[in-house]
ZABARO-292929 format. One record per atom (N, C-alpha, C, O, CB): x, y, z; residue in three letters. Coordinates in steps of 0.2 Angstrom, whole numbers, plus 5000, padded with zeros to 4 digits. Glycine has a CB too. Example, Ala and Ser with C-alpha at 12.3 -4.5 7.8 and 13.67 -1.06 7.14 Angstrom:
506649725039ALA506249785039ALA506649845039ALA507149835042ALA505749785045ALA506449895035SER506849955036SER506450005039SER506750065040SER507049975029SER
//
This chain:
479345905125UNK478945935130UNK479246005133UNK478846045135UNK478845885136UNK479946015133UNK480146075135UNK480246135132UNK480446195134UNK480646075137UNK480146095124UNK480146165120UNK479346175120UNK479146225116UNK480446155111UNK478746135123UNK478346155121UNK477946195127UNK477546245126UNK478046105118UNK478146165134UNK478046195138UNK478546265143UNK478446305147UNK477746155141UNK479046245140UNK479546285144UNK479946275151UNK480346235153UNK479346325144UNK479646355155UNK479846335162UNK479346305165UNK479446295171UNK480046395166UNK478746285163UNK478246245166UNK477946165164UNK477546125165UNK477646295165UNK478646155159UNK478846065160UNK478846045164UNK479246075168UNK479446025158UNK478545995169UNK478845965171UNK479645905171UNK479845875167UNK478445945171UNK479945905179UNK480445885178UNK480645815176UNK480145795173UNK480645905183UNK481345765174UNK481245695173UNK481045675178UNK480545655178UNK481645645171UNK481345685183UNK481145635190UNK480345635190UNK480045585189UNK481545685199UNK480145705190UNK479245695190UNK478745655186UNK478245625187UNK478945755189UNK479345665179UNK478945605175UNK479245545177UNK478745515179UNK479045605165UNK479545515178UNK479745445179UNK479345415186UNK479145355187UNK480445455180UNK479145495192UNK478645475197UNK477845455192UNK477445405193UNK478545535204UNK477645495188UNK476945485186UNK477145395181UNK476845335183UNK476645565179UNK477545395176UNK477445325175UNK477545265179UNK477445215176UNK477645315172UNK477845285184UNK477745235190UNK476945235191UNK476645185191UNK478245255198UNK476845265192UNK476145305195UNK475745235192UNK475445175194UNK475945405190UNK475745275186UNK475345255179UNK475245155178UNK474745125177UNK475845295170UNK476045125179UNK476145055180UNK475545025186UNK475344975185UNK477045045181UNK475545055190UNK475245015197UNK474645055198UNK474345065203UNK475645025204UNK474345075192UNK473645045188UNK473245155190UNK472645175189UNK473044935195UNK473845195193UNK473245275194UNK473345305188UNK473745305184UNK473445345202UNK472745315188UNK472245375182UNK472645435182UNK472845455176UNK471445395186UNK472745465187UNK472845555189UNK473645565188UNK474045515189UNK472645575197UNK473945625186UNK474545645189UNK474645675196UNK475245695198UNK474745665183UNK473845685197UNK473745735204UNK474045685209UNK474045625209UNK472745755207UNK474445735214UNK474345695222UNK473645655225UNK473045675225UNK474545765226UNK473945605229UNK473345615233UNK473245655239UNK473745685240UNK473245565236UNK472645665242UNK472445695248UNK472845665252UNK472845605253UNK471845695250UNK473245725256UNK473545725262UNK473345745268UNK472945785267UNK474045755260UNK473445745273UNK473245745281UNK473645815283UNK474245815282UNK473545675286UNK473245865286UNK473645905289UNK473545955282UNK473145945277UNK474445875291UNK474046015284UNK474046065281UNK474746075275UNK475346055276UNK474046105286UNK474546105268UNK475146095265UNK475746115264UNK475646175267UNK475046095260UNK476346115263UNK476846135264UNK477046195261UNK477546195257UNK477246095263UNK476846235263UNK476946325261UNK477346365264UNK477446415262UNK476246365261UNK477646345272UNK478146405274UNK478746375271UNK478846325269UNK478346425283UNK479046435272UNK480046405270UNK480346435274UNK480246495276UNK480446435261UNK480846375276UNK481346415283UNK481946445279UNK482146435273UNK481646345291UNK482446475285UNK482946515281UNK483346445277UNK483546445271UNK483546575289UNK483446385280UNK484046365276UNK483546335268UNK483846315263UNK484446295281UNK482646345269UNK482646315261UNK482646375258UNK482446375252UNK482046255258UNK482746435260UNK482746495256UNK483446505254UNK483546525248UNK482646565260UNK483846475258UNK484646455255UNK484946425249UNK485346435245UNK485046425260UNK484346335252UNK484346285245UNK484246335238UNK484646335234UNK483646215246UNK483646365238UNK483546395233UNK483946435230UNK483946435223UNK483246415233UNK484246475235UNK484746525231UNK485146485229UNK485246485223UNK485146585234UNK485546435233UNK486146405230UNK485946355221UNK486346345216UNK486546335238UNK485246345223UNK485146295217UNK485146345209UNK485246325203UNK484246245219UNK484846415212UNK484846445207UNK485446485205UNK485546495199UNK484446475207UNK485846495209UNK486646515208UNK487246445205UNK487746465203UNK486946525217UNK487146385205UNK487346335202UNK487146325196UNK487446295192UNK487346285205UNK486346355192UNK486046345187UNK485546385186UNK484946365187UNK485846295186UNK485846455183UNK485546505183UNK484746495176UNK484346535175UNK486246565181UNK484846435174UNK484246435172UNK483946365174UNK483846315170UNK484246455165UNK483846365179UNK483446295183UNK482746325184UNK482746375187UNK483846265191UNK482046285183UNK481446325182UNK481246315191UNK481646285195UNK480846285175UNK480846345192UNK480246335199UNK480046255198UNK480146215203UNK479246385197UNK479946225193UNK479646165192UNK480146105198UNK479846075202UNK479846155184UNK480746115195UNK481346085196UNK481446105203UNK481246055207UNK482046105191UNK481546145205UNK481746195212UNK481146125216UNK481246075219UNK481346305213UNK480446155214UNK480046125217UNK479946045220UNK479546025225UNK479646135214UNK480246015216UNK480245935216UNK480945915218UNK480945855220UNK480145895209UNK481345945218UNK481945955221UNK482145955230UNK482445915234UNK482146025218UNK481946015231UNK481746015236UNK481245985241UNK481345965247UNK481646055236UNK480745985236UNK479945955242UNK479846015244UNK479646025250UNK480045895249UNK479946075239UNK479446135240UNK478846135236UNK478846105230UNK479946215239UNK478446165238UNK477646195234UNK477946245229UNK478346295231UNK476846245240UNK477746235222UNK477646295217UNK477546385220UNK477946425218UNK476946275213UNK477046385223UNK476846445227UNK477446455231UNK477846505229UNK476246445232UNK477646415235UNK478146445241UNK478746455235UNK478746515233UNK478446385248UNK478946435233UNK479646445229UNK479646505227UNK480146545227UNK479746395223UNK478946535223UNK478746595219UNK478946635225UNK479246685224UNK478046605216UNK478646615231UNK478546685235UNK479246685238UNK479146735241UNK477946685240UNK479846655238UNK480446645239UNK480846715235UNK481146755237UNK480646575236UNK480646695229UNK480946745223UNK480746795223UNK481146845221UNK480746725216UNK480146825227UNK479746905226UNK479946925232UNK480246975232UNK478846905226UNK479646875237UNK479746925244UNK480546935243UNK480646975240UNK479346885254UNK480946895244UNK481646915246UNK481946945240UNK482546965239UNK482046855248UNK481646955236UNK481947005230UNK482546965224UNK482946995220UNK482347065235UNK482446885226UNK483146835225UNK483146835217UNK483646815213UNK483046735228UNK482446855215UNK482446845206UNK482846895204UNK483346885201UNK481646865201UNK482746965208UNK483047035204UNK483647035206UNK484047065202UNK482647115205UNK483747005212UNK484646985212UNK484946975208UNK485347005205UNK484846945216UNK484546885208UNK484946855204UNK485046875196UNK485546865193UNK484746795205UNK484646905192UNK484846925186UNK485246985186UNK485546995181UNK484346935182UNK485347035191UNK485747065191UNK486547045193UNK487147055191UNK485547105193UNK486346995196UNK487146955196UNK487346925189UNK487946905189UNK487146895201UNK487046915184UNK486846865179UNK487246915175UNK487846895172UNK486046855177UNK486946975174UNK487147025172UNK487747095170UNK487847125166UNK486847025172UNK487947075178UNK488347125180UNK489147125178UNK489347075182UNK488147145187UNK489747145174UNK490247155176UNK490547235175UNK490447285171UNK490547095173UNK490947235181UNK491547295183UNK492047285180UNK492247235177UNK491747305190UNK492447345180UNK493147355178UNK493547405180UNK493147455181UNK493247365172UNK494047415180UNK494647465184UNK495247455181UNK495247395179UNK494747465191UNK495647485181UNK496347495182UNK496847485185UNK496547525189UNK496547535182UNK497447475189UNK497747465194UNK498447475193UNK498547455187UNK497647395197UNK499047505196UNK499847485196UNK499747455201UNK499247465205UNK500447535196UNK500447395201UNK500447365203UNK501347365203UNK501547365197UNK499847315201UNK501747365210UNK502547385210UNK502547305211UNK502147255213UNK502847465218UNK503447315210UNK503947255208UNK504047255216UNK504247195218UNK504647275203UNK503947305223UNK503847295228UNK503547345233UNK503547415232UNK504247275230UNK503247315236UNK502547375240UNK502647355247UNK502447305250UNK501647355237UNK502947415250UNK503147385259UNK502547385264UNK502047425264UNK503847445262UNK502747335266UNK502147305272UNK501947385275UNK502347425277UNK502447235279UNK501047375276UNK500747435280UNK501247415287UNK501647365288UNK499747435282UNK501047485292UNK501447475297UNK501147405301UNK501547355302UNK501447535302UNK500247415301UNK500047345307UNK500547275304UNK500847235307UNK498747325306UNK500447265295UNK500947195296UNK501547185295UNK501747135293UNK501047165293UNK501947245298UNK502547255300UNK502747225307UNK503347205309UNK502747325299UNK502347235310UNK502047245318UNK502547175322UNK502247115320UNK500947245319UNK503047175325UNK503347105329UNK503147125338UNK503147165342UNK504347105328UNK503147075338UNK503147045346UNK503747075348UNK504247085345UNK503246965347UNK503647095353UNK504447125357UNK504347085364UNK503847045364UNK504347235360UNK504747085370UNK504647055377UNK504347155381UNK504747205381UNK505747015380UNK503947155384UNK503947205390UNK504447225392UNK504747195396UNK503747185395UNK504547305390UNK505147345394UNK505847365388UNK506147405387UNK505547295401UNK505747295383UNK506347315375UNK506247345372UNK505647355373UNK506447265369UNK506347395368UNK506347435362UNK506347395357UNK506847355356UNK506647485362UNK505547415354UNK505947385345UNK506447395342UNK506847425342UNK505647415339UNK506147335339UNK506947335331UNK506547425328UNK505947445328UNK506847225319UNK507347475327UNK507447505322UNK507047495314UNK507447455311UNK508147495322UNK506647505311UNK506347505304UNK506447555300UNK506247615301UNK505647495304UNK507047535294UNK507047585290UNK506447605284UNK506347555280UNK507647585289UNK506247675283UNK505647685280UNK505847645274UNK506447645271UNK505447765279UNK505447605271UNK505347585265UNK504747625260UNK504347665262UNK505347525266UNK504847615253UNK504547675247UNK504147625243UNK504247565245UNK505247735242UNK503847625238UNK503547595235UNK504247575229UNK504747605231UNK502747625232UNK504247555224UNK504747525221UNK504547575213UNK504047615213UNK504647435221UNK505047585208UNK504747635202UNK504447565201UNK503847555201UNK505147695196UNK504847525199UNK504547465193UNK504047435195UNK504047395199UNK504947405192UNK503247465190UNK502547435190UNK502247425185UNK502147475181UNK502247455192UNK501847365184UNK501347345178UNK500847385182UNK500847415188UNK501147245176UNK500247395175UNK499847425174UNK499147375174UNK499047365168UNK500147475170UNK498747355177UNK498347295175UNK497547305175UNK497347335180UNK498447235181UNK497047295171UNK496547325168UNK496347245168UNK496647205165UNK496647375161UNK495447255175UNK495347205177UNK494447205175UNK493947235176UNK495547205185UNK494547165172UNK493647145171UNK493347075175UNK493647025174UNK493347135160UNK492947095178UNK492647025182UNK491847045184UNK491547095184UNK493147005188UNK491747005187UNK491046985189UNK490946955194UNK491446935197UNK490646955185UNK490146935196UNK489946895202UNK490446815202UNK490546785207UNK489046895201UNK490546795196UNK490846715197UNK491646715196UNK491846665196UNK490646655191UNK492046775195UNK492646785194UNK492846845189UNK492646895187UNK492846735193UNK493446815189UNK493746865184UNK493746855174UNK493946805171UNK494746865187UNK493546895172UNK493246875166UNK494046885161UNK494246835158UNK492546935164UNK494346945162UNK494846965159UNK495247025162UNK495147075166UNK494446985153UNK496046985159UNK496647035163UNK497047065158UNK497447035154UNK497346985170UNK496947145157UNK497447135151UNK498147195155UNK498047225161UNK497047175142UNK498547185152UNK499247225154UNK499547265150UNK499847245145UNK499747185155UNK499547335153UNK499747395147UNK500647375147UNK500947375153UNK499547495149UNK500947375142UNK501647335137UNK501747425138UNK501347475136UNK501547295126UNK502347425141UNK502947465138UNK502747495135UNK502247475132UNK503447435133UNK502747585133UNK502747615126UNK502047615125UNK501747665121UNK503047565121UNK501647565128UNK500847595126UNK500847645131UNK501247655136UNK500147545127UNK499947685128UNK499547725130UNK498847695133UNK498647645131UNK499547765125UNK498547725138UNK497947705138UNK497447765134UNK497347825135UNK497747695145UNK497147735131UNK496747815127UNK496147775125UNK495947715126UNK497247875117UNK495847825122UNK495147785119UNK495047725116UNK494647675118UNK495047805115UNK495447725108UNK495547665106UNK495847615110UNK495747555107UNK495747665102UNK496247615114UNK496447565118UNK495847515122UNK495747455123UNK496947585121UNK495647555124UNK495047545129UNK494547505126UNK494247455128UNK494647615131UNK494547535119UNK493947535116UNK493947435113UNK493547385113UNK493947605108UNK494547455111UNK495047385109UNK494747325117UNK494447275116UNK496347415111UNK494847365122UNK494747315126UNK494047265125UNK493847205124UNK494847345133UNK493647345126UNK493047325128UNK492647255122UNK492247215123UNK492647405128UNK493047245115UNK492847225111UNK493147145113UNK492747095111UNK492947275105UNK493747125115UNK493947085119UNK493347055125UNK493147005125UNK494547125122UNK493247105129UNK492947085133UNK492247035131UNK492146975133UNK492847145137UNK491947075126UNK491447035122UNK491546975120UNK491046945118UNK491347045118UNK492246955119UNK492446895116UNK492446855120UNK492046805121UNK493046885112UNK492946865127UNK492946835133UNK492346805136UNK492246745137UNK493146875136UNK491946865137UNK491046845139UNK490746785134UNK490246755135UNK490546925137UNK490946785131UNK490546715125UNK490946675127UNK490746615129UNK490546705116UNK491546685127UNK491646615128UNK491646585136UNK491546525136UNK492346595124UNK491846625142UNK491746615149UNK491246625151UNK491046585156UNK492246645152UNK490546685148UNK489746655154UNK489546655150UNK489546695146UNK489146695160UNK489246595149UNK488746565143UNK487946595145UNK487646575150UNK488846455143UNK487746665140UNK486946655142UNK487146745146UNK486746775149UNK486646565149UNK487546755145UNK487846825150UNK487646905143UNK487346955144UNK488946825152UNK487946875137UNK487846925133UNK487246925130UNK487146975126UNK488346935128UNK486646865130UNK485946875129UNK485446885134UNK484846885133UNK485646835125UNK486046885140UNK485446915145UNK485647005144UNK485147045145UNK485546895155UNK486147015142UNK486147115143UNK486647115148UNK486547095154UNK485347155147UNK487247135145UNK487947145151UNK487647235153UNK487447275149UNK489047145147UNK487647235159UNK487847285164UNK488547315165UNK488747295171UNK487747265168UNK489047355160UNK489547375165UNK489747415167UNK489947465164UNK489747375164UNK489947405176UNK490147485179UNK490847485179UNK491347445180UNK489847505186UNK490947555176UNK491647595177UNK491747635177UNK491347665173UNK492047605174UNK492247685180UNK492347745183UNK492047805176UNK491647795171UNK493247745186UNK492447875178UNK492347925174UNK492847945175UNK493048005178UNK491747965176UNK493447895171UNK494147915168UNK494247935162UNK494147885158UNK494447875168UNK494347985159UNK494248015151UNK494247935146UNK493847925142UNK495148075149UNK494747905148UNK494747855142UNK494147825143UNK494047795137UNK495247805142UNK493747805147UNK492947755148UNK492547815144UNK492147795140UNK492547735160UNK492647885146UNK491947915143UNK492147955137UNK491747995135UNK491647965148UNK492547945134UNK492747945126UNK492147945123UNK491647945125UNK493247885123UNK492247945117UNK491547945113UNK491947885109UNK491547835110UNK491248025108UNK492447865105UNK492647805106UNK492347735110UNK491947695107UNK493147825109UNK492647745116UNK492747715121UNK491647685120UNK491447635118UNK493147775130UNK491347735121UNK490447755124UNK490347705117UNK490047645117UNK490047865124UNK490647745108UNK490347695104UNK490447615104UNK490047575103UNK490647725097UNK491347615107UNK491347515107UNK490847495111UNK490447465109UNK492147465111UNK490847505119UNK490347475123UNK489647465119UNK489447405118UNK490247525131UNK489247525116UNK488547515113UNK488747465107UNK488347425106UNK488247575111UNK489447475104UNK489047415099UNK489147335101UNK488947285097UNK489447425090UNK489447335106UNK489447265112UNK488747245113UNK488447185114UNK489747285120UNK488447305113UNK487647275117UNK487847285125UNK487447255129UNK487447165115UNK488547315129UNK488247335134UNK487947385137UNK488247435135UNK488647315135UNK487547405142UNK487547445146UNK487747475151UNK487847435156UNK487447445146UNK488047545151UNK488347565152UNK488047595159UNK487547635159UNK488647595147UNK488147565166UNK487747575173UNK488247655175UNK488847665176UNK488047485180UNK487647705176UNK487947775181UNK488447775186UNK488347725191UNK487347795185UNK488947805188UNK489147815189UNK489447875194UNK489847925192UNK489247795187UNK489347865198UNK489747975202UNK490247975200UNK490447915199UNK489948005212UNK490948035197UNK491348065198UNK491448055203UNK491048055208UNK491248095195UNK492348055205UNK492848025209UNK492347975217UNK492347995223UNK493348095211UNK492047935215UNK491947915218UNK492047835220UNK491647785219UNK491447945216UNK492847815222UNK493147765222UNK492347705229UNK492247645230UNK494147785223UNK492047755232UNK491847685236UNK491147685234UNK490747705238UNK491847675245UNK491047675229UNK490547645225UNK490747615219UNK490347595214UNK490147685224UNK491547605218UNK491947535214UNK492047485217UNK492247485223UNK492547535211UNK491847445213UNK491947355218UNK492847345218UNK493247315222UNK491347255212UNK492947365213UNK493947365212UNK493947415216UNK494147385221UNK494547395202UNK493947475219UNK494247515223UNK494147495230UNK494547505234UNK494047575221UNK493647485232UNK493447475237UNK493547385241UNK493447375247UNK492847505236UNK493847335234UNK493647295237UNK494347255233UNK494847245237UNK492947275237UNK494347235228UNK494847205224UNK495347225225UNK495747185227UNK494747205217UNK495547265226UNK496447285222UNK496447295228UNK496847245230UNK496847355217UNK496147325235UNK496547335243UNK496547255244UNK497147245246UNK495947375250UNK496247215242UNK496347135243UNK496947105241UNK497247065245UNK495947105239UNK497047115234UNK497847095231UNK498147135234UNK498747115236UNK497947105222UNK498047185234UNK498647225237UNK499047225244UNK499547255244UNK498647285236UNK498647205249UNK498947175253UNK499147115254UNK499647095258UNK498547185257UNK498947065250UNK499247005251UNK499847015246UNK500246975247UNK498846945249UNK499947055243UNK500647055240UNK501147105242UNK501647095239UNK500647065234UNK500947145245UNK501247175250UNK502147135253UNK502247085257UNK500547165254UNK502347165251UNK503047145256UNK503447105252UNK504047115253UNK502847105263UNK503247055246UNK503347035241UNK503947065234UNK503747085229UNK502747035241UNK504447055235UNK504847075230UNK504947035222UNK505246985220UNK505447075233UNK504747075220UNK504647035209UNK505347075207UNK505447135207UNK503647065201UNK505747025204UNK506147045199UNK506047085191UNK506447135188UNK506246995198UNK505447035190UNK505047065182UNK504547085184UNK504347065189UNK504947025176UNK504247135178UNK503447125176UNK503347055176UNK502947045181UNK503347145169UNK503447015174UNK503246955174UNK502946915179UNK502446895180UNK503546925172UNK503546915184UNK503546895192UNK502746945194UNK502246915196UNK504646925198UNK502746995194UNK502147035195UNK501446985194UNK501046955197UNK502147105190UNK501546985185UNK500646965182UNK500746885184UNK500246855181UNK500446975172UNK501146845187UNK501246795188UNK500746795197UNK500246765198UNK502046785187UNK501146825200UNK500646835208UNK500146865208UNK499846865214UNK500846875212UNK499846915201UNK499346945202UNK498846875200UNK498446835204UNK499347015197UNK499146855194UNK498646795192UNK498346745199UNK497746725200UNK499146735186UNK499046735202UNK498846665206UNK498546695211UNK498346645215UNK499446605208UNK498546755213UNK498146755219UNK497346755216UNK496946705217UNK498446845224UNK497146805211UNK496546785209UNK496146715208UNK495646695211UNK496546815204UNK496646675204UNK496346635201UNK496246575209UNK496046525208UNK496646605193UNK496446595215UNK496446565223UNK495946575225UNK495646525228UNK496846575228UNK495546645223UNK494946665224UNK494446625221UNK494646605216UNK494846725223UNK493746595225UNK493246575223UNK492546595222UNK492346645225UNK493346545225UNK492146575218UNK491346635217UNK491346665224UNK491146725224UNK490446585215UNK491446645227UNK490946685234UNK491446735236UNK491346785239UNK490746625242UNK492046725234UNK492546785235UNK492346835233UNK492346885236UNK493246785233UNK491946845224UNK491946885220UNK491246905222UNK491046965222UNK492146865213UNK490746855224UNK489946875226UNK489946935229UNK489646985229UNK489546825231UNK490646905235UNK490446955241UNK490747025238UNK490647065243UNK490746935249UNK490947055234UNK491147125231UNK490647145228UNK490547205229UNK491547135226UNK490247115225UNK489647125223UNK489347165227UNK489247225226UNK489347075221UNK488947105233UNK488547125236UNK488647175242UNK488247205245UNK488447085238UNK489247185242UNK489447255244UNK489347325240UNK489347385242UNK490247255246UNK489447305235UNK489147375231UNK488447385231UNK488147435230UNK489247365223UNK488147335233UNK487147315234UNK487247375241UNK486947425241UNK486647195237UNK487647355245UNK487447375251UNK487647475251UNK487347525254UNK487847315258UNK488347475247UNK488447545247UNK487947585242UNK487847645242UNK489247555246UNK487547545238UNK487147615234UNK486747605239UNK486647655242UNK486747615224UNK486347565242UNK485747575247UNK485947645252UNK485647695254UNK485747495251UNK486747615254UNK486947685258UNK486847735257UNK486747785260UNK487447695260UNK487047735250UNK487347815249UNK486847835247UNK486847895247UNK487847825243UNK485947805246UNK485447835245UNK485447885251UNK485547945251UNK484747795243UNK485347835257UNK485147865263UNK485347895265UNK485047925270UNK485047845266UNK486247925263UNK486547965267UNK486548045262UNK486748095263UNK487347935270UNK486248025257UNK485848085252UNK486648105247UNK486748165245UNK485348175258UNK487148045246UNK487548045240UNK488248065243UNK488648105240UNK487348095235UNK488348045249UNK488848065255UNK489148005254UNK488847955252UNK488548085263UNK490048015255UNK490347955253UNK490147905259UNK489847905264UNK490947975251UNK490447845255UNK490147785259UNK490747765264UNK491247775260UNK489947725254UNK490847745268UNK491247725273UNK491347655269UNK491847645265UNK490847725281UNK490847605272UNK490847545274UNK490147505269UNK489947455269UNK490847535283UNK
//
């Protein structure tokens, strides 16, 4: 039945109500006539059920939603249109970023978390300036709306140049199959800066023969990166203050702070980039604050 009708099968639960139906002798798969008026507004929390139902099962039909909930076909549709939750959601479906990062063996606390309690009338403790440390991995982050897809680490002795990049990007493709199932035949979206190695011709040929697209970008324009503006100031304050021995000790804290993060940690970077191109229309391409 689902290959024949598709998103407009009905769900099991609904067949299982019709052959109940059917056993205690009714004809119809129609409802009966009900009293009152039918259930067509939707309040904010079933506007919520729905996003969450469709954020847990990016391909769960109206059908399902509908009988799910104890929402009407209509309302659900008009859930997806008026709030715009369809064209969200497939761009979330669709979308991953990427950036670059050093990342030091130690990075001294900003001043505010340096900051101690004193008693009224003492002079602080004495602080001597501390410097960023030389020893740093170099970490090249691909992730999306449900996490981090892929971390790779420039080794000693490498370069970042084209083919390296290009190298990644073809990685990245492998990764994507095997971690979002349903991501590389919806159409990846990816944004990244306008660093010589991303706009290589190289670099431009791996992404197209990925099948991804490649999303516009301004020149130096770090707050309209979800890594610049949102990722790395994140890691990098929590690691902050933190002293690593090795590289290792490094991709070791970088890993475990991320993988602590959960979908909605990464959503919400997302949806901060939703909110800053909105801005940056209206302030006519003026950088974005917030």
């Amino acid at each position: 039945m689902a290959k024949t009708l598709g998103e407009d099968s009905p769900s099991y639960s609904t067949i299982k109500k019709w052959v109940a139906n059917f056993k205690r002798g009714k004809g119809s798969v129609k409802d009966d006539p009900r009293s009152g008026r039918p259930k067509t507004a939707t309040s904010e929390n079933e506007v919520d059920a729905i996003h969450r139902m469709i954020m847990n099962d990016r391909r769960v039909t109206i059908r399902h939603i509908e009988h799910s909930l104890g929402i009407s076909y209509g309302s659900v549709q008009n859930v997806l249109g008026k709030n715009k939750l369809s064209a969200s959601l497939i761009f979330l479906k669709r979308f991953v970023t990427q950036d670059e990062t050093w990342v030091h063996h130690f990075d001294p606390e900003s001043k505010e978390q340096s900051e101690e309690w004193t008693k009224k009338g003492s002079q602080p403790p004495k602080k001597f300036k501390r410097v960023a440390s030389v020893g740093k991995v170099m970490a090249s982050v691909f992730w999306d709306s449900e996490g981090v897809i892929m971390i790779n680490y420039l080794q000693k002795g490498q370069t970042i140049n084209g083919e390296y990049y290009a190298s990644e990007l073809r990685q990245l493709k492998a990764a994507i199959k095997e971690k979002r199932r349903g991501k590389l035949r919806a159409g990846v979206l990816l944004l990244q800066d306008n660093a010589p190695v991303h706009t290589a011709h190289v670099s431009v040929a791996a992404a197209t023969q990925c099948g991804f697209e490649l999303l516009p970008h301004p020149p130096y324009s770090p707050d309209l990166a979800p890594s610049d503006f949102y990722l790395f100031p994140k890691l990098k304050f929590h690691l902050r203050g933190h002293r690593f021995e090795t590289d290792d000790d490094v991709i070791h804290a970088v890993e475990a702070y991320l993988e602590a993060q959960d979908a909605t940690y990464f959503q919400q970077g997302v949806a901060m980039l939703e909110h800053r191109w909105t801005k940056c229309i209206e302030v006519r391409g003026d950088y974005v604050e917030k």
